[in-house]
SELUMLO-570560 format. One record per atom (N, C-alpha, C): x negated, y negated, z. Coordinates in steps of 0.001 Angstrom, whole numbers, plus 500000, padded with zeros to 6 digits. Each point is the difference from the previous one (the first is absolute). Example, Ala and Ser with C-alpha at 12.3 -4.5 7.8 and 13.67 -1.06 7.14 Angstrom:
<nodes>
486810505690507800500890498810500000499100498800500000500350498950499280499180498810500060500770498910500730
</nodes>
This chain:
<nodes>
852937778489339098499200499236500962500728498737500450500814499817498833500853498327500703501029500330501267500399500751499279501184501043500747499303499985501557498961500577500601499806500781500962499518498399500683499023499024498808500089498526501327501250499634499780501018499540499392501257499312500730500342500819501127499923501097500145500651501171501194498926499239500990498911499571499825499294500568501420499756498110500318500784498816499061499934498811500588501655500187500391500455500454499655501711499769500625499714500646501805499531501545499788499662500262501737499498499212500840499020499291499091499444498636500805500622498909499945501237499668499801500810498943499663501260500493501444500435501729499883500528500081500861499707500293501604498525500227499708499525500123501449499493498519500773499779499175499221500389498414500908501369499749500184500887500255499334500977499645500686500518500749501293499780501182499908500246500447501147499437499802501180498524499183499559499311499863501289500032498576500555501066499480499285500494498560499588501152500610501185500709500333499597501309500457500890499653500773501483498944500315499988499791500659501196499141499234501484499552498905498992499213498577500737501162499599500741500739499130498995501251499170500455501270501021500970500052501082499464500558500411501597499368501028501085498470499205499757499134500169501401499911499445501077499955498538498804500142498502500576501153499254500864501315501294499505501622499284500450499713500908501171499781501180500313500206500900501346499237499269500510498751499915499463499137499650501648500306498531500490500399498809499060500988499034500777501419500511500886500414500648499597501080500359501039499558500963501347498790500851499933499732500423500815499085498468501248499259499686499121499635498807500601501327499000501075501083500036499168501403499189500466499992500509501715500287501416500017499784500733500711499179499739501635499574499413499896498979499790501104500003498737500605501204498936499778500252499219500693501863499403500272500565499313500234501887499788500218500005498265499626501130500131500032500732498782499559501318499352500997500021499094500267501086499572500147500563498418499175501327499996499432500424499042498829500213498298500901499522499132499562500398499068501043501121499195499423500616499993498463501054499400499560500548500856499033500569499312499232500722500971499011499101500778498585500039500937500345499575500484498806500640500844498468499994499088499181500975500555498541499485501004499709500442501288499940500001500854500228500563500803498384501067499815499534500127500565498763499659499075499080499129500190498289500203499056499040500150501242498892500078498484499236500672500983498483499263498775498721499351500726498730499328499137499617499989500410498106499812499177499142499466500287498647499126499496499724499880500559498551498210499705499788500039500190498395499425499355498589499626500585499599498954499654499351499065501549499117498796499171499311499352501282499089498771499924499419499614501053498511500077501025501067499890501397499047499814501442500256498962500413498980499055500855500632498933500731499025499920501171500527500774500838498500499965501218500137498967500795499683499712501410500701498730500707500049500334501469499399499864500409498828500499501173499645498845501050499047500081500836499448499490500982498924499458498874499610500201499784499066499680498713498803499254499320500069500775498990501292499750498430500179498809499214499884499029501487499846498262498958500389499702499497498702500963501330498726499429499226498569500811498406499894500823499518500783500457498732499505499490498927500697499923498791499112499257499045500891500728499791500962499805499254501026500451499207501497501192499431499539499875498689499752501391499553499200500972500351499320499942501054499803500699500780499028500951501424500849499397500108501322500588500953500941500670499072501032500076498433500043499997498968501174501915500077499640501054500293501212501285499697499051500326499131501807502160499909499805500033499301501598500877500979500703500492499064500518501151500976501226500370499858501271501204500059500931500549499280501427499609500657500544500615499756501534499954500777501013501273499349501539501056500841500334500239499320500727500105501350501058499624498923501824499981501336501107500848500012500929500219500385500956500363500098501370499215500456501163499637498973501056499027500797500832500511499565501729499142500538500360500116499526501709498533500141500929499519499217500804498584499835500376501369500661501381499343501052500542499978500665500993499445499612501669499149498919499299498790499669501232499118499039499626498570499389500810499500499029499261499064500912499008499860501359499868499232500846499137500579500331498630500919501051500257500434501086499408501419499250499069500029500116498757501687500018499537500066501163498975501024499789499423500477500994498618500899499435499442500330500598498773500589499115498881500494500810499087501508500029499189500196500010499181499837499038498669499839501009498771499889499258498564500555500518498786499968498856499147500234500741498838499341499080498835499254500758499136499654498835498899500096500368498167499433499654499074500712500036498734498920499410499363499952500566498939498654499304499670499859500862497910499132498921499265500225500476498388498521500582500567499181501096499322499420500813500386499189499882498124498730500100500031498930500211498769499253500836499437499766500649499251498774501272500010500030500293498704499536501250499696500066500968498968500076500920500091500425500551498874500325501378499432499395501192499065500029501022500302500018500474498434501114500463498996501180499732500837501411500315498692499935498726500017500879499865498125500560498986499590501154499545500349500707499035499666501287499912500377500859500739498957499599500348499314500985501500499539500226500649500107498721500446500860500434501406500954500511499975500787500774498780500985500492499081501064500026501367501681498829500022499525499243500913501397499618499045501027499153498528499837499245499400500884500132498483500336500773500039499438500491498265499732499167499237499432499436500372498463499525499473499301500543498441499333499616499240499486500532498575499919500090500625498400501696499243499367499641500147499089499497499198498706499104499216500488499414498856499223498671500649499534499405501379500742499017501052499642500395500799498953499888499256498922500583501802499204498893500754499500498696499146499983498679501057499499499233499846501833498937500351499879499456500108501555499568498314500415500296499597500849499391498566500275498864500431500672498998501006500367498637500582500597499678500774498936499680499931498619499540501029499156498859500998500659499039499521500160498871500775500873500549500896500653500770499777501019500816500684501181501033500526499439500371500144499067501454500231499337501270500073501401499882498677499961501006498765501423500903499504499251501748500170500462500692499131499993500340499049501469500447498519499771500372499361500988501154500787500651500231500071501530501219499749500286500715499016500732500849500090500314500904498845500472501266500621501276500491500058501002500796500743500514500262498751501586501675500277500406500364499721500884500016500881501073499789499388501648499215501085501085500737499560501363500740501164500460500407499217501424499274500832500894499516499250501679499296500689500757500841499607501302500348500682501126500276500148501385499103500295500721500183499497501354498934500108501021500075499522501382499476500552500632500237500052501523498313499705500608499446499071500681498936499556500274500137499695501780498426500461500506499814499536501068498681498950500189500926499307500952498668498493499636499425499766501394498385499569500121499498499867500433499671498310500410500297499267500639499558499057500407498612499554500876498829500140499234498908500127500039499153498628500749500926499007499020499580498645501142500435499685501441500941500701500632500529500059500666498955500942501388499370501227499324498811501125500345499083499471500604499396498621498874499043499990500495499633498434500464500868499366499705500317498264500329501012500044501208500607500654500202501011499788501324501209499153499014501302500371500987501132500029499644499959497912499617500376499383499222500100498437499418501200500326499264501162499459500192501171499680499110499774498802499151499070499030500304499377498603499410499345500215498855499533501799500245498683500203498562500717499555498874498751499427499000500625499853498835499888500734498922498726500865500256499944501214499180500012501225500844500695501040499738500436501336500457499650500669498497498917501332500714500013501682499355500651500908500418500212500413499078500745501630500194499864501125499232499359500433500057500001501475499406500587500912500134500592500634498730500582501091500268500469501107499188500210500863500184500360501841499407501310500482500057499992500461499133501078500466499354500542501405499473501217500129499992500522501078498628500918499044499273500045501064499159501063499265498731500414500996498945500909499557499292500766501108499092500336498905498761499389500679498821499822498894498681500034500663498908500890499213498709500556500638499082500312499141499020500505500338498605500145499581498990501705499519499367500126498725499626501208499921499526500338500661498771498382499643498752500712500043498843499551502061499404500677500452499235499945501071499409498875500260499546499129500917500369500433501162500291499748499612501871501013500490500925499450499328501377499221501257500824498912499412501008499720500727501384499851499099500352499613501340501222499807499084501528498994500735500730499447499452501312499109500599500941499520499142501265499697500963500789499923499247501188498731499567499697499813498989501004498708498988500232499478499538501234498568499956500208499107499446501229499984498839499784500418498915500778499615498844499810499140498839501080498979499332500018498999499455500737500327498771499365499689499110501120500152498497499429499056498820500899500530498578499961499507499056501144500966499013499403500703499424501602501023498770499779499471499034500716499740498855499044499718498737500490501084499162499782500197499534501613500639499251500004499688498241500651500305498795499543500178498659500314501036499460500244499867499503501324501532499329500616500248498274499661500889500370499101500456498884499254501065499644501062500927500493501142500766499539500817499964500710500919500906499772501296500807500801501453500190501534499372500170500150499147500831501235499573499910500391498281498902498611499453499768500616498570498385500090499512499964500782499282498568500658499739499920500372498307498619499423499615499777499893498696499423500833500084499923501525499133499724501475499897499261500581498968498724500187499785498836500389499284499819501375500451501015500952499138500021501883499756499260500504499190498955500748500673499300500936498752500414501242500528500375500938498867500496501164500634499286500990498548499422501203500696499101500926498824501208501211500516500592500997498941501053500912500126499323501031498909499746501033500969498644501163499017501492501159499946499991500933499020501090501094499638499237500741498959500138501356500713499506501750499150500856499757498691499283500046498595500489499670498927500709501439499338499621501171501131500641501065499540500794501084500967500578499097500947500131500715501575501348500648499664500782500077498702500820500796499532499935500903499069498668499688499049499872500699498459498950501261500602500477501135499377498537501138500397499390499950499022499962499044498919499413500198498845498757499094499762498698500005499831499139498726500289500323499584498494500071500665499290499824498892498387501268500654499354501297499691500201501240501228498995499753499257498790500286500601499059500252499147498648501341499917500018500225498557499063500932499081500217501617500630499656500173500958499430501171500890500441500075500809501266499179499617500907500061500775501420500546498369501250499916499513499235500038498450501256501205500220500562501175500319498952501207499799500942500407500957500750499330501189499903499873500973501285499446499642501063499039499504499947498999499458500853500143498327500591500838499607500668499847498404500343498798499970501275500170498793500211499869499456500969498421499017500256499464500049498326499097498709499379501002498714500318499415498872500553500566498897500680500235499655497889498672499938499219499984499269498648500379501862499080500384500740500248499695500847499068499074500591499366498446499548500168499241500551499150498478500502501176499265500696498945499629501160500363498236499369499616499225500511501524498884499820499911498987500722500488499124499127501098499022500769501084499976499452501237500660499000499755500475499219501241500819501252501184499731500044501504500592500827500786500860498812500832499798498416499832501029498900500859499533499186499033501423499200499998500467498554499570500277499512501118500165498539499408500249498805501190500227499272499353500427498754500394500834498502499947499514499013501026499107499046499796499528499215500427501122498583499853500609499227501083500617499360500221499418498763501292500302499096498575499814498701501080501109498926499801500538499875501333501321499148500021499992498527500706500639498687499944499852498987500633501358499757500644500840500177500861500756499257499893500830499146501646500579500312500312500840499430500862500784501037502062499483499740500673500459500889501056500528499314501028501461500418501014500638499660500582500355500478501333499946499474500844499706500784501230501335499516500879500913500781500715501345499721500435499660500973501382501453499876500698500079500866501449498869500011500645500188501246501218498712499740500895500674500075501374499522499668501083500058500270501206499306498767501163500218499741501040499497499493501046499449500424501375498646500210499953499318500072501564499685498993500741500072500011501286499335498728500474498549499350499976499845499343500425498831499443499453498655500366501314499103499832499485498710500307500912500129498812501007499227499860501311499958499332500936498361498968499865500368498822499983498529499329500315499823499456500952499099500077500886499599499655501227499229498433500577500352499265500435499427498857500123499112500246501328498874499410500367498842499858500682500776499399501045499802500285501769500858499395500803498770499007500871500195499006499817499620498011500223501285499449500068499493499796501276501006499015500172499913498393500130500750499485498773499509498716499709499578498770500668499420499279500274500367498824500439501338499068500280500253499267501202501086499435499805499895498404499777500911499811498978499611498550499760500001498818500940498934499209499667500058498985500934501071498699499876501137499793501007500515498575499658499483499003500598499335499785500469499259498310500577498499500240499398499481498741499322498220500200499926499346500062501016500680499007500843499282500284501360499431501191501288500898501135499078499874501594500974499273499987498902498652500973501294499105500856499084500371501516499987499437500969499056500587501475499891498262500516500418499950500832500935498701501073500738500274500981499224498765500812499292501060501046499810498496500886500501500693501187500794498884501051500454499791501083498687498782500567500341499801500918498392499941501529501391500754500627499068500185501412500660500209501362498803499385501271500357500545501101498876501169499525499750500339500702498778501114499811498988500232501547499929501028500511499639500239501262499300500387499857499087499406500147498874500417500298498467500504501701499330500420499524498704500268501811499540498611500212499433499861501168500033498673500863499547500717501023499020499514499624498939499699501123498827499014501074500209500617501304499400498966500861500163500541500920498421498485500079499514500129500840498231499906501475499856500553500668498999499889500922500257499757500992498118499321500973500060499736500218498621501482500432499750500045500212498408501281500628499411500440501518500336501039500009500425500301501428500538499423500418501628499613499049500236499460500349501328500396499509501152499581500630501153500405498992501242498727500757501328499002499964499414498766499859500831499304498557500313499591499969500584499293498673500543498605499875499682499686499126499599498567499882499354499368499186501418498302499621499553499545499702501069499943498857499943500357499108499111500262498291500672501387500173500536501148500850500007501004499852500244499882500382501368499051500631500504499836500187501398499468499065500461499151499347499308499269498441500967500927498820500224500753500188499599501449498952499536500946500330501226500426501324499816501030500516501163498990499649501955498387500283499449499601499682501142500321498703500382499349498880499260500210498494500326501702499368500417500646501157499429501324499564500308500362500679502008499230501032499934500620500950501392499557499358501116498363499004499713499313499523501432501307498509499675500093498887499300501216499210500047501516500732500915500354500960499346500845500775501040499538500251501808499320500551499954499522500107501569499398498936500693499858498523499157500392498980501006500790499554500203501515500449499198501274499350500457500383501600500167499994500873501275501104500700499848501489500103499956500610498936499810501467499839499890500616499801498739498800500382498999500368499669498448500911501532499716500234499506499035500589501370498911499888500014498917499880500875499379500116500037498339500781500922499442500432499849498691500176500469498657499676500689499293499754501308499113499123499753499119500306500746498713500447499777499161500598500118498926499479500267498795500323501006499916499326500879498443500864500016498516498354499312499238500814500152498623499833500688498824500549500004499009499250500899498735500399499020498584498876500400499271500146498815498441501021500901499809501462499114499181500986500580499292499921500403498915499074500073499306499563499804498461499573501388499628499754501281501353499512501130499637501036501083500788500109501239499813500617500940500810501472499980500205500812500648500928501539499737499815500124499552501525501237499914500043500560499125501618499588500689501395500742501271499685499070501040500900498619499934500243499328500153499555498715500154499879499730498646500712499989498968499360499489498676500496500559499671501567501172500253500314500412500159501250499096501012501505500025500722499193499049500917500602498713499710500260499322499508499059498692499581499912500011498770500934500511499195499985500383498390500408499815500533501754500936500676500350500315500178501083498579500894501000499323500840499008498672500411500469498964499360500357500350498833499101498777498829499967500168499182501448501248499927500398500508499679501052499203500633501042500781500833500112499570501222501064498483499941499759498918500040499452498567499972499833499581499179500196500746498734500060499209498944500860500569499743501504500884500532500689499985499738501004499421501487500700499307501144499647499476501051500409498854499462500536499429499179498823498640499369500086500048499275501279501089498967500176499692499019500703500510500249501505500512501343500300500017500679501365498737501120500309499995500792499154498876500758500106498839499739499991499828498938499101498488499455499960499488498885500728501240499054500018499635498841500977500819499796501354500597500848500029501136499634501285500687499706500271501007499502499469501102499209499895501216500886500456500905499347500605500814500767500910501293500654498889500492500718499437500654500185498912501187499504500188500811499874501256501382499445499773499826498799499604498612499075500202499949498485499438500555500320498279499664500962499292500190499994498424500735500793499409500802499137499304501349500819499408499383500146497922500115500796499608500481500823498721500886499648499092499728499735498709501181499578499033499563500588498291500544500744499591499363500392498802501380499290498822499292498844499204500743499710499079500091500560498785499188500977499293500210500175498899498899499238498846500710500372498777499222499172499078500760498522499637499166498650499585499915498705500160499573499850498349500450498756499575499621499993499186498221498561500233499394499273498784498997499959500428499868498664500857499464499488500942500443499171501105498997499223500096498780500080500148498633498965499754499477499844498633499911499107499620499188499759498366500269500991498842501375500604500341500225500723499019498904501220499868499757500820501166498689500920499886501121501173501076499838501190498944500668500916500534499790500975501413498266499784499491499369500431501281499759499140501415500568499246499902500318498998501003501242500342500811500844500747499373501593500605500516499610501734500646498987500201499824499597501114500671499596500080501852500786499488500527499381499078501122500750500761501207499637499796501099501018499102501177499388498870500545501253499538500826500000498511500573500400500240501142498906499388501296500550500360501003500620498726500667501194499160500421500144499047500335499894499825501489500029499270500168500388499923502147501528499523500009500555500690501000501723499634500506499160499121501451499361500284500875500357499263500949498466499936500172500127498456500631498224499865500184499666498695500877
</nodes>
């Protein structure tokens, strides 16, 4: 009866994690699909490759591990990477990390099957008939990262805290005798704080789940069958169907190279100033007459339909037009940089364009050679730091 509940709390031990792993890269696609639906354009330099270390405890998750207390499974271990942010979304990364690894067993260290410690020579879990083990662990890995603040805050090089989430493979293995290895899923979240231009204080949690028998056909061999059978990360034999390695790292990230676009355009309001007076004795008249200002017009994410204040807006702007017919305009489409790729935002930008001057010939009259077309792309964020504010066009006046 003990037998059949440890079996049926371990299934339940391994079926959260999987549904643990299947959240977090629910959560990474549908931010990148989200990315998707809007463009970017870079307005200065953006560092583009970094490279970073880290280190801090490891808690290993195995057969055993639940009979040992917390502290007693808590060990440490590095990590150093290589990566490249692709965009203001998307990067990837190489790694590698190292780490002393905790658990138990059921061989002794005499049987030197499991990497038993040999400071166990009777059971240190009598109940459990548990020895400690002790073992050195290297892991590799290749990760794609999600820049999540970026998703949903709009593109800020100023932020001081940046998320990232992200998924993984990996390939992880044993230094000391008897050794395996096995591949690994790995899910994480990188927080990062900009301590400088180019340096970032780095808070890694990374969870790395691996089939504890994705080489052995044997679910339980007895312990003269192990060395036929590898590919136990610890050697030993349970009910466990995944292990994992829970890793949390602190350390240091560096951001180098990169590239240059030009910068977005800002538009000043055309008034024309006053001219100063040199004698007190002249007085200045001044007549009050329309003005032409730029007009903003908003637009939802991914879109370039016109809503219905955006039509009452384009109206108030078209009867101003048809009392000066000798004006002209502008009108210039944009997209938040913070979502979608260049293409895309270009495209979009340029529709938004085109959709407001459809409006403002078709619907109100306006003679179309008066209005010229400009699709910029994606911007990064330009009013109050509000992304949806860069979802816009601006129509200016050239002549008026």
């Amino acid at each position: 009866m003990a037998q059949i509940t440890l079996q049926k709390n371990e299934l339940v031990s391994n079926r959260n994690l999987v549904r643990l792993l299947c959240f977090l890269l629910i959560f990474c696609v549908s931010g990148f699909l989200k990315a998707q639906n809007t463009s970017y354009v870079i307005e200065e330099e953006q560092n583009q490759w970094f490279i970073g270390f880290g280190v801090g405890p490891r808690l290993f998750f195995s057969d055993h591990a639940k009979q040992l207390g917390f502290m007693d499974r808590i060990s440490g271990g590095g990590d150093v990477y290589l990566g490249k942010w692709w965009g203001p979304i998307l990067g990837s990364r190489v790694g590698a990390s190292w780490q002393v690894l905790k658990g138990a067993t059921k061989y002794s260290y005499k049987q030197n099957l499991s990497h038993a410690i040999p400071e166990d020579v009777n059971y240190y879990l009598p109940e459990h008939k548990l020895y400690r083990q002790k073992f050195d662990a290297w892991h590799a890995y290749a990760d794609l990262l999600f820049n999540v603040s970026n998703i949903f805050e709009g593109v800020n090089r100023t932020r001081f805290w940046t998320l990232a989430p992200f998924i993984g493979v990996g390939y992880i293995g044993t230094w000391d005798q008897p050794t395996a290895s096995n591949f690994s899923l790995n899910v994480g979240l990188m927080n990062k704080l900009r301590v400088g231009s180019k340096v970032d204080l780095v808070f890694d949690i990374r969870g790395a789940a691996f089939t504890d028998r994705m080489k052995s056909p044997i679910r339980d061999p007895n312990p003269e069958q192990l060395d036929k059978y590898p590919g136990r990360l610890n050697n030993d034999t349970g009910n466990r169907s995944l292990d994992g390695i829970l890793s949390v790292n602190i350390g240091i990230e560096f951001h180098f190279g990169g590239n240059i676009i030009s910068k977005p355009v800002y538009y000043q309001s055309h008034i024309e100033p006053v001219p100063p007076v040199d004698h007190p004795s002249v007085s200045v008249i001044t007549e009050w007459k329309d003005v032409a200002v730029d007009v903003l017009i908003l637009f939802q994410i991914g879109q370039s339909t016109l809503s219905k204040d955006a039509r009452v807006q384009l109206g108030f702007l078209a009867k101003l037009m048809h009392e000066y017919p000798e004006s002209s305009y502008t009108i210039t489409g944009y997209a938040d940089e913070g979502t979608g790729s260049s293409d895309l935002n270009y495209r979009l930008s340029s529709d938004r364009a085109k959709r407001v001057k459809d409006c403002l010939v078709g619907e109100f009259g306006i003679a179309a050679p008066r209005l010229k077309t400009a699709g910029v792309g994606g911007i990064e964020n330009r009013y109050y730091n509000d992304p949806s504010l860069s979802r816009s066009v601006i129509i200016r006046p050239d002549k008026y």
